[in-house]
C-alpha positions as CSV (number, residue, x, y, z in Angstrom):
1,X,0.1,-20.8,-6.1
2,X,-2.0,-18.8,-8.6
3,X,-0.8,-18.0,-12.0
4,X,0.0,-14.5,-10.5
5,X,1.2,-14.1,-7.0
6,X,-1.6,-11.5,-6.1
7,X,-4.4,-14.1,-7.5
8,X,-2.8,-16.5,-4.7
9,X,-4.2,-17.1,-1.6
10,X,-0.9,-18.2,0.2
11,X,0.7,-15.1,-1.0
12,X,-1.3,-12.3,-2.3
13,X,-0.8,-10.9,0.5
14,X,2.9,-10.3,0.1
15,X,2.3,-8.7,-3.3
16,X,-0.6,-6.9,-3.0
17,X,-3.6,-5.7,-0.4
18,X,-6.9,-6.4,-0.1
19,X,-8.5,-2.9,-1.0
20,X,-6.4,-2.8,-3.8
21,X,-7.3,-6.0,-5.3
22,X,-11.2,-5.1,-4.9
23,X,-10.0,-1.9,-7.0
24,X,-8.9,-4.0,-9.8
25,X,-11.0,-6.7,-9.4
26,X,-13.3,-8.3,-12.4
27,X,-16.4,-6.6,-10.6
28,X,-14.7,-3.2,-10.2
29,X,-13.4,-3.3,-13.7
30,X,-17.1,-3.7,-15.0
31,X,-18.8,-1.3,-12.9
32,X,-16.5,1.7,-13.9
33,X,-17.3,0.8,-17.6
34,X,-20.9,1.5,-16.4
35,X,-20.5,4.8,-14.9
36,X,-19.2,5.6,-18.1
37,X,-22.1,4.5,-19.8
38,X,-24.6,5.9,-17.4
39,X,-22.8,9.5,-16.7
40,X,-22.6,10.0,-20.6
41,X,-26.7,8.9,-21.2
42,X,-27.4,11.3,-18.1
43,X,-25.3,14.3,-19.9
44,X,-26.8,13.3,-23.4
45,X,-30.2,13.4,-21.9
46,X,-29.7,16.6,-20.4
47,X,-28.5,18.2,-23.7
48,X,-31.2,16.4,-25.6
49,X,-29.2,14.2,-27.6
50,X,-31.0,11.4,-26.6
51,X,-34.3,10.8,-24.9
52,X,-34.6,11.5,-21.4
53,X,-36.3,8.1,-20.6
54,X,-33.9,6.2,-21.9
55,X,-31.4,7.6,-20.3
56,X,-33.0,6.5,-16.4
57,X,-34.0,3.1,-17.9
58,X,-29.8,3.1,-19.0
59,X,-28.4,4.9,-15.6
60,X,-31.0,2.5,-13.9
61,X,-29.1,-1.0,-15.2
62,X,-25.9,0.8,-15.5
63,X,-25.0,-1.9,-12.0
64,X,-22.6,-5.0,-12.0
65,X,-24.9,-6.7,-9.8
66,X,-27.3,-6.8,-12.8
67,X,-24.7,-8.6,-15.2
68,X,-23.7,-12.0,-15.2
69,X,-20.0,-11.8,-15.8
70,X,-19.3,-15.4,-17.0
71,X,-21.8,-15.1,-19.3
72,X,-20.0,-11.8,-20.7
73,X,-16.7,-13.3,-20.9
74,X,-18.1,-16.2,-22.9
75,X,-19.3,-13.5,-25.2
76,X,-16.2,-11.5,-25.0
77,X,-14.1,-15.0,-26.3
78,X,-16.7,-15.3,-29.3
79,X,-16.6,-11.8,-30.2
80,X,-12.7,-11.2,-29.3
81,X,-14.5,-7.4,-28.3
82,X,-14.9,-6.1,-24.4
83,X,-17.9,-3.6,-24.4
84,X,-20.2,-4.9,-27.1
85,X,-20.6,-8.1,-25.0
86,X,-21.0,-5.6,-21.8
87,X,-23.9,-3.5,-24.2
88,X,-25.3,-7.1,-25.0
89,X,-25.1,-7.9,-21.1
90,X,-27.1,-4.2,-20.3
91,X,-29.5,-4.3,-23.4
92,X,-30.4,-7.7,-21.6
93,X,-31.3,-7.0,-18.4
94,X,-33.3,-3.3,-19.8
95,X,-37.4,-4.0,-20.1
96,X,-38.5,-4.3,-23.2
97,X,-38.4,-0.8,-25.7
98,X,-35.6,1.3,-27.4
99,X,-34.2,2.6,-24.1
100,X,-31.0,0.5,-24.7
101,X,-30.6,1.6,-28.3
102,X,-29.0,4.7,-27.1
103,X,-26.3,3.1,-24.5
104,X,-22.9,4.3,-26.0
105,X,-24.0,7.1,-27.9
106,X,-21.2,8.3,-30.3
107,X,-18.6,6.8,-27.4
108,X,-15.9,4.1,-28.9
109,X,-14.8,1.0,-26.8
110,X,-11.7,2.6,-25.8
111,X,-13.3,5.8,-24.8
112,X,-15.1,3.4,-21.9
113,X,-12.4,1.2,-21.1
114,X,-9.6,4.3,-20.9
115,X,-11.8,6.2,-18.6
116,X,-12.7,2.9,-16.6
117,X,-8.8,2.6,-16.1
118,X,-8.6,6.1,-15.1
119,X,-11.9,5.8,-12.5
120,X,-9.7,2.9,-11.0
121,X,-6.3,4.4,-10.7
122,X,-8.0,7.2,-9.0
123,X,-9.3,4.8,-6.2
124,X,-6.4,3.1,-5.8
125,X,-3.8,6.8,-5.6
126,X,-6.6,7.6,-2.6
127,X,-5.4,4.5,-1.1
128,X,-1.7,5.1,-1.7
129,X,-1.9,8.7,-0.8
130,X,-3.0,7.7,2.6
131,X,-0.4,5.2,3.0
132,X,2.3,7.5,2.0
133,X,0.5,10.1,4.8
134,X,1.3,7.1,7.2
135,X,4.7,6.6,6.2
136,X,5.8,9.8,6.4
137,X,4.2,10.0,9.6
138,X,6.6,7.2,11.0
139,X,9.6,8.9,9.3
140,X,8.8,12.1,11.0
141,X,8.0,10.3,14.3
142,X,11.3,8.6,14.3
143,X,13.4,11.6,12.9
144,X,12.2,13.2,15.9
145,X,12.5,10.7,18.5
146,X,16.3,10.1,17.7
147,X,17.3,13.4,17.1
148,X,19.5,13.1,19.2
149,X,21.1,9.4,18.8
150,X,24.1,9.1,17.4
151,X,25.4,7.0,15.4
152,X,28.2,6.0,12.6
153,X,27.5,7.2,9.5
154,X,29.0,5.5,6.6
155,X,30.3,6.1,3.2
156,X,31.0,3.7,0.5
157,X,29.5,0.8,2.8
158,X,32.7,2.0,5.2
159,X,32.2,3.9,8.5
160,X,32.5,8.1,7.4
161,X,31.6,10.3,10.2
162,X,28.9,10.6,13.0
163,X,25.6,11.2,12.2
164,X,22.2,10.8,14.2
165,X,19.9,8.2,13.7
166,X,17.2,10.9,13.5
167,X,19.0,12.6,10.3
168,X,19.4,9.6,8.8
169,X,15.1,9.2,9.5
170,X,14.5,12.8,8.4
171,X,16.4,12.0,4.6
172,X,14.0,9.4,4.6
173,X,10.5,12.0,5.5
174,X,12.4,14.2,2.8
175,X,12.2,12.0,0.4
176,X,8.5,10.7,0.5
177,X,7.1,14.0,0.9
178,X,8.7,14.9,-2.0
179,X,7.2,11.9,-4.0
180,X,3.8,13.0,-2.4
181,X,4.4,16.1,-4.2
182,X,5.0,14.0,-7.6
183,X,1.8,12.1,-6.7
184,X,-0.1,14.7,-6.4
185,X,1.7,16.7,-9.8
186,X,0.6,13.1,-11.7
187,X,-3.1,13.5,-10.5
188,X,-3.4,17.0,-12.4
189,X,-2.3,15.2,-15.8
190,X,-3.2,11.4,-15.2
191,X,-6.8,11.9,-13.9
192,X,-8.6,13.0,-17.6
193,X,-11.2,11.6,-19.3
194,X,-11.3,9.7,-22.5
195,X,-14.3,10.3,-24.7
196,X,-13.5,11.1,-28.6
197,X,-15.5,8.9,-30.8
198,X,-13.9,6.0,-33.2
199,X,-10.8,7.9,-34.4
200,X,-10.8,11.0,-32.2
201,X,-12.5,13.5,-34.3
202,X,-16.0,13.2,-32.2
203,X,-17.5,13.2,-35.7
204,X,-20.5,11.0,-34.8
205,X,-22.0,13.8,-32.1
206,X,-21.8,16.9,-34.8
207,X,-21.8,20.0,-32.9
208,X,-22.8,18.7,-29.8
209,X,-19.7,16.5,-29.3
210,X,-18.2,19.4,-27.2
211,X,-20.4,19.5,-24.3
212,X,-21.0,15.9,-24.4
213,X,-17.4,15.6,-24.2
214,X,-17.2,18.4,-20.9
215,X,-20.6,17.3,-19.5
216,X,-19.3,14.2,-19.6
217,X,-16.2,14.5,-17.5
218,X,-17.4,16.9,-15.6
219,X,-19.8,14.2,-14.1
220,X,-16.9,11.8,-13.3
221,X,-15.2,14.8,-11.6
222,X,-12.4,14.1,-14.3
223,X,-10.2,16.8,-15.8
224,X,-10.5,17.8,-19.7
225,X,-8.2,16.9,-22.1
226,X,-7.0,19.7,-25.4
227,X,-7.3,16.7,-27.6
228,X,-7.9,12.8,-28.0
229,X,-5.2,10.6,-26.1
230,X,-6.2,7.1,-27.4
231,X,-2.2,6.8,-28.5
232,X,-1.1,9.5,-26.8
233,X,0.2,6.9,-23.5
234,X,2.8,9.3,-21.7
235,X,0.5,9.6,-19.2
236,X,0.3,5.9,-18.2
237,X,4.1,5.8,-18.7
238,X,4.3,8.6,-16.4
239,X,2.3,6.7,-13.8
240,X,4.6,3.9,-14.2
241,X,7.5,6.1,-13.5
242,X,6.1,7.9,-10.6
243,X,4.8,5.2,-8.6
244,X,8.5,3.0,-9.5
245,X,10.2,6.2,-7.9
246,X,7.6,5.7,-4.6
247,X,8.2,2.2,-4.5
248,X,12.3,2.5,-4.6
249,X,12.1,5.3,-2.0
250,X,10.3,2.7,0.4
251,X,12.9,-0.1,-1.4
252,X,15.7,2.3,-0.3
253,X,14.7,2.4,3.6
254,X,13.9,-1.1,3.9
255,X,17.3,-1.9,2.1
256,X,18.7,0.4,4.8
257,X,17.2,-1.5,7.6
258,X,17.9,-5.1,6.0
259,X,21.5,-4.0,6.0
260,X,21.9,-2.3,9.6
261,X,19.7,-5.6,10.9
262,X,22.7,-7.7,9.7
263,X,24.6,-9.2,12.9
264,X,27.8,-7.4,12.5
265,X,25.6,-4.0,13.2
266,X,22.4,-5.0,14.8
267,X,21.4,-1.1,14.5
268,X,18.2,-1.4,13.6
269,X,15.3,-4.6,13.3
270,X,12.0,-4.6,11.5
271,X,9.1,-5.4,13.8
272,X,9.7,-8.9,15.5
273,X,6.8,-10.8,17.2
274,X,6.8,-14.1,19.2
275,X,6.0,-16.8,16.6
276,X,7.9,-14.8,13.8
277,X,10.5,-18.0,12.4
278,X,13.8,-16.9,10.8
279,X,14.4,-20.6,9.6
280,X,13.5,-24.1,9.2
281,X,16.6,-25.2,10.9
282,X,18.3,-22.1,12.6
283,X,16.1,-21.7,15.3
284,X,17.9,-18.4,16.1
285,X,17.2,-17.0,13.2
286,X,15.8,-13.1,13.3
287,X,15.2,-12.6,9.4
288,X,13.9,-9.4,8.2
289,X,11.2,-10.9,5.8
290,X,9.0,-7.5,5.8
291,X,12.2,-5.5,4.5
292,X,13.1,-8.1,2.1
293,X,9.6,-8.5,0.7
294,X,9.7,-4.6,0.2
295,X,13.0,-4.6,-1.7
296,X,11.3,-7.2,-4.4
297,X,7.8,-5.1,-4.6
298,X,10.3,-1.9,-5.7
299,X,12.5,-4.5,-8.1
300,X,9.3,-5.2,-9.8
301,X,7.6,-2.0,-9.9
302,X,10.6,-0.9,-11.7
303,X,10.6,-3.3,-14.2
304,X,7.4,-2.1,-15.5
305,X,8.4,1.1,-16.1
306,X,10.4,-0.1,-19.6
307,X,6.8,-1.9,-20.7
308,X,5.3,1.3,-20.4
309,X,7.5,3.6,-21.9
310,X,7.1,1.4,-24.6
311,X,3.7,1.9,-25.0
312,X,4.1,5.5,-25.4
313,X,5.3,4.4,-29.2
314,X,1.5,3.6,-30.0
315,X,0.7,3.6,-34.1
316,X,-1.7,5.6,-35.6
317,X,-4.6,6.7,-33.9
318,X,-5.9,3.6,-32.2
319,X,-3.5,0.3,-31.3
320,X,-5.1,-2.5,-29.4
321,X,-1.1,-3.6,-28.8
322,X,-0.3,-1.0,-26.3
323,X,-3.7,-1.1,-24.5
324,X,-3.3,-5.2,-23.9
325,X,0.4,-4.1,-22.9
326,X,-1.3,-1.9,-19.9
327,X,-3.8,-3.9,-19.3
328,X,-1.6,-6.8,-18.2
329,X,0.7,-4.3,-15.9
330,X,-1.7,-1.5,-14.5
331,X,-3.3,-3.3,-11.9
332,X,0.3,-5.4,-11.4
333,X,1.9,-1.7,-11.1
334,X,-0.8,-0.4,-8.6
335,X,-1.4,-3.4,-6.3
336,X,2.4,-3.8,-5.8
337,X,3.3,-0.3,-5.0
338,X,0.3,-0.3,-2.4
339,X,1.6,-3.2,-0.9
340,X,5.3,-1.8,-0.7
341,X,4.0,1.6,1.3
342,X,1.8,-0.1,3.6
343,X,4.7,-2.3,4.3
344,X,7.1,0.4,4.5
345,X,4.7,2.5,7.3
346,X,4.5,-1.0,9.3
347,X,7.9,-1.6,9.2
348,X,9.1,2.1,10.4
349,X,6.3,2.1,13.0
350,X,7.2,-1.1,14.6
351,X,11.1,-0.7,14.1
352,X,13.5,-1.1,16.8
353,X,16.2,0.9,17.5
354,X,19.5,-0.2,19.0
355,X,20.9,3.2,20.2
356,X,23.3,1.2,22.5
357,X,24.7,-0.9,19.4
358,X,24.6,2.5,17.3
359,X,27.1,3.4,20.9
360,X,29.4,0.5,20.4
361,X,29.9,0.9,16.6
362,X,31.1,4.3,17.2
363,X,34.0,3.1,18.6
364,X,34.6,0.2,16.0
365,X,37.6,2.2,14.2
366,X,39.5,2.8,17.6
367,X,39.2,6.7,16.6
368,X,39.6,6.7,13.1
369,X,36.2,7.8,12.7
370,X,37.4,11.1,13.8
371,X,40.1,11.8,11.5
372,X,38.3,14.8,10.1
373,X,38.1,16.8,12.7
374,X,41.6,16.1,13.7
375,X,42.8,17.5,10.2
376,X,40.9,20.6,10.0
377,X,42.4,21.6,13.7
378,X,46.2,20.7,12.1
379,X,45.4,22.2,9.3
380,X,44.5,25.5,11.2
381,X,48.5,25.6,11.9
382,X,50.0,23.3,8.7
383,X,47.5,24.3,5.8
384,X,44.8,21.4,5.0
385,X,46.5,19.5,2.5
386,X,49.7,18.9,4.6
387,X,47.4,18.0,7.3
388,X,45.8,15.6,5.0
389,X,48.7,14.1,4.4
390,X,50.2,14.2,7.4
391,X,46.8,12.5,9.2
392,X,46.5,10.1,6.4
393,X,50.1,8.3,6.6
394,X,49.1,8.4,10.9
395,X,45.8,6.5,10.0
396,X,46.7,3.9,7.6
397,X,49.5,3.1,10.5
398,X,47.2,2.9,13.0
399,X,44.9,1.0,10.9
400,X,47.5,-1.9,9.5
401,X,48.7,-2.4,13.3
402,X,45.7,-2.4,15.1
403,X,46.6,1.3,16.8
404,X,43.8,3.0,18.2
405,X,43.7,6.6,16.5
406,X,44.8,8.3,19.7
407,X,48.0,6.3,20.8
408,X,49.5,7.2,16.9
409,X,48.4,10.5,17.0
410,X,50.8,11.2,20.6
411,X,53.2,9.0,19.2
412,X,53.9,11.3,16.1
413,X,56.1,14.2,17.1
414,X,54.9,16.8,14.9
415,X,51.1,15.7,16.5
416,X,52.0,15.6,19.9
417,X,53.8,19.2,19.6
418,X,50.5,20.9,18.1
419,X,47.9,19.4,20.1
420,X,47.5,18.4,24.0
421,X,46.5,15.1,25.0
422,X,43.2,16.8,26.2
423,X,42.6,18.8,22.7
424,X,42.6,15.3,21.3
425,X,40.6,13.7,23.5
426,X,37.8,16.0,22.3
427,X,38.3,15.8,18.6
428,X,38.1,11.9,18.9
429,X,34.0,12.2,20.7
430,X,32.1,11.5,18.2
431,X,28.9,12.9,19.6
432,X,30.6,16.0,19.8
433,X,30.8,16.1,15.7
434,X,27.2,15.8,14.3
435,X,27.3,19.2,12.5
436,X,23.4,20.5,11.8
437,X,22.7,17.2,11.9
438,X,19.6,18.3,14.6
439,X,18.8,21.3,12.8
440,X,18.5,19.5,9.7
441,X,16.2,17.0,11.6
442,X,14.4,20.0,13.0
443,X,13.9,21.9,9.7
444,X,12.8,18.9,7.6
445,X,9.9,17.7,10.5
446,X,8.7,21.6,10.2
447,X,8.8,21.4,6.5
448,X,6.8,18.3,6.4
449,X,4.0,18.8,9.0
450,X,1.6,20.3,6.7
451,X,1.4,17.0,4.6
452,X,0.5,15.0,7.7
């Protein structure tokens, strides 16, 4: 196994996704640091700060391609500096002149490498934000293709009332498109550029730092900032604390499905395909791997979000302590939450649903699933509390003897003189006591359509 799971190639997979780890890759990394470079020599050029040669012969060589990487990190261990070994690496491959002199005109290393980080995020919240599309898709699709099924729903861990299966799918739509909403909130904050000089001030550019600064973002297609944010890290905590909400949202639903896969329900199963082994030595094993995987992605993903609170607490105006900190967890952070919602849409596309064991729990409680319904009809005559009361002491009866709901409720006297056998017949149907529970379906697949 690699030294991280997502550098392994047993199980990168499990932790991360391909596209994602090209985002964050070495290569990646590199190149964004050099449309940094070349977008701020093309703006300078243009407002004559420096020559307009040298700017081409900089936007030119301004490509990964061009670079030998090992080299640079060899330089980057002498120096114990990222971009001057990466302005070494460009002034290298340049012909012969001055044209390389002006790489990095009044920018400072963290003005590159912040922006770099933001150029990558952005690629990678454009793969997210299609795989949350996707899972919402299947959330919708499900919520309306079990509308209708009903099923137990259950309180505490205990069995409460009846639901449907499609309500239950339609909390679940609810609750990504609302996180799309957050993602897209973040995007107006997080995506801004970074490009203030050595201590913030954009001293070094005079008069001129303005519009370097806007030109300059305005060629990334980056939004501006009011001031310099090299300390200022609530935006990358607030990254951290979005995407750990997306991840426990899909951690939620799988958790849901892991536990109404167990044998005692068999409600629901995550995609199963010949081949798929549950054990080593239980052959009849059917684990839910996909789910569980999920659950640990949104464990981890929220254990970041302490590290980069933390950060927020940077010193001074520049602190190389917070930028390693996020620099070990941001790619960590956005290859694991890809993973969890490209999971999560498999899982909910592929999932079976056992409406005939969702049948056959209903009846697990003999009845006393329906106890609500029966107290609001006594209390009609009694007042609800004494019906309460006088429903609870018949349930816990029936439920220490074995007694289905309906044999106790005819065999009290006070019951059986209030209701017909018929009356209570009805009250103990569970289909016949979902509530809005299909309105509710109905209203949240309308209200999320326009995000699909």
């Amino acid at each position: 196994m690699g030294t991280y799971v997502s550098d392994s190639r047993l199980f990168r997979d499990q932790f991360s996704t391909p596209r994602m780890r090209e985002i964050f890759s070495d290569e990646n990394c590199v190149q964004k640091w050099l449309d940094v470079e070349a977008a701020l020599a093309k703006v300078q050029a243009r407002l004559g700060v420096i020559p307009a040669a040298a700017a081409e012969v900089i936007i030119a060589h301004c490509k990964v391609e061009l670079l030998d990487l090992d080299a640079m990190k060899l330089e980057m261990d002498r120096t114990s500096h990222p971009i001057v070994p990466l302005l070494r690496a460009v002034q290298k491959v340049c012909p012969p002149g001055d044209a390389a002199e002006y790489i990095h005109y009044g920018a400072t290393t963290q003005d590159i490498m912040d922006t770099g980080v933001v150029l990558q995020v952005r690629e990678g919240l454009d793969e997210i934000d299609a795989a949350m599309k996707a899972l919402l898709a299947a959330a919708s699709a499900l919520a309306q293709k079990h509308r209708s099924t009903t099923m137990a729903g259950r309180s505490h861990g205990q069995q409460a009332l009846p639901i449907t299966f499609g309500f239950k799918a339609a909390g679940w739509a609810a609750e990504i498109a609302r996180n799309m909403d957050r993602l897209r909130e973040l995007r107006g904050r997080f995506l801004v550029g970074s490009f203030a000089g050595a201590i913030g001030t954009l001293a070094a550019l005079g008069e001129q730092g303005d519009a370097v600064q806007r030109g300059l973002f305005a060629e990334l297609g980056l939004g501006e900032t009011l001031i310099t944010w090299h300390t200022a890290r609530d935006i990358m905590a607030e990254l951290a604390c979005t995407l750990a909400i997306c991840t426990a949202t899909v951690g939620r639903i799988a958790h849901e499905i892991y536990s109404l896969q167990k044998t005692e329900f068999s409600e629901l199963e995550e995609p199963f395909s010949p081949g798929k082994v549950g054990s080593s030595t239980m052959p009849h094993k059917r684990n839910p791997p996909a789910c569980e995987g999920i659950i640990a992605l949104a464990r981890a993903v929220r254990a970041i979000v302490p590290q980069a609170v933390e950060c927020v607490m940077a010193d001074h105006e520049r602190d190389k302590v917070v930028l390693q900190s996020e620099r070990e967890f941001t790619s960590r952070l956005m290859c694991m939450t890809h993973a969890a919602v490209v999971k999560g849409g498999a899982v909910l596309r592929g999932l079976t649903v056992r409406a005939d064991k969702m049948e056959r729990n209903l009846w697990a409680l003999d009845g006393l699933l329906m106890s609500e319904p029966v107290m609001f009809k006594l209390g009609k005559k009694f007042g609800k509390q004494e019906a309460h009361e006088m429903v609870y002491e018949i349930c816990m009866h029936a439920f220490e003897h074995g007694q289905p709901l309906r044999d106790a409720l005819l065999a009290n006297n006070t019951v059986a003189a209030a209701l017909t056998p018929e009356e209570i017949d009805a009250m103990l149907d569970p289909h016949s006591y979902i509530g809005m529970a299909e309105e509710f379906v109905d209203r949240v697949v309308a209200g999320v359509a326009h995000k699909l």
